[in-house]
N, C-alpha and C positions, 0 to 999 in steps of 0.2 A: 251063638255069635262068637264067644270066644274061641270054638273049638276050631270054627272056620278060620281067624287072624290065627292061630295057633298052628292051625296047619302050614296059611300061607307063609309065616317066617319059615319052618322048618322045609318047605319045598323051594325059598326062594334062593340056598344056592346051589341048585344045582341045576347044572350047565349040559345042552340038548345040542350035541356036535349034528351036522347034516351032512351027507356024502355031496364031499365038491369033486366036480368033474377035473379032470384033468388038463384039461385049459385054463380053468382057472389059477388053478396053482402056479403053472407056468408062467401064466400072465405075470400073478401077484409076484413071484420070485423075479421076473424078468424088469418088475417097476422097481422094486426095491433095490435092484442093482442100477436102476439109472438114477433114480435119489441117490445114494450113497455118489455115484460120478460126480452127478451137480453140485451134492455139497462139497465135495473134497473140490475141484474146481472154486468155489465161491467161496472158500475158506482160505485157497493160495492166495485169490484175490486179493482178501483183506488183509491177509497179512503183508502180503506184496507192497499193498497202498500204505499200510503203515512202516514195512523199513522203509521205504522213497520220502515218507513222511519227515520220520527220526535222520536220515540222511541230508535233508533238506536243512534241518534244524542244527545239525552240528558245522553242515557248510559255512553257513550265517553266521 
């Protein structure tokens, strides 16, 4: 029993890549660049909505 839990620590980091097709790659590269759009969009956003904010407050 121990030898078996002994083995399993010793195998368990090692990491088993699998051949991805090259659509997927594509895909995954192709989302990752529209995440990045969305956030920088949602990020001018907020900031946008906070100078209007701080400008709002100094008019006053």
């Amino acid at each position: 029993m121990r030898k078996l839990l002994l083995s399993l620590v010793m195998l368990a980091p090692v990491s088993v890549f699998a051949a991805v097709p090259a659509g997927v790659t594509t895909a995954l590269t192709d989302a990752s660049a529209d995440v990045t759009t969305i956030g920088g969009v949602i990020l001018l956003v907020v900031v946008a909505a906070a100078v209007i904010s701080f400008l709002r407050r100094v008019i006053h």
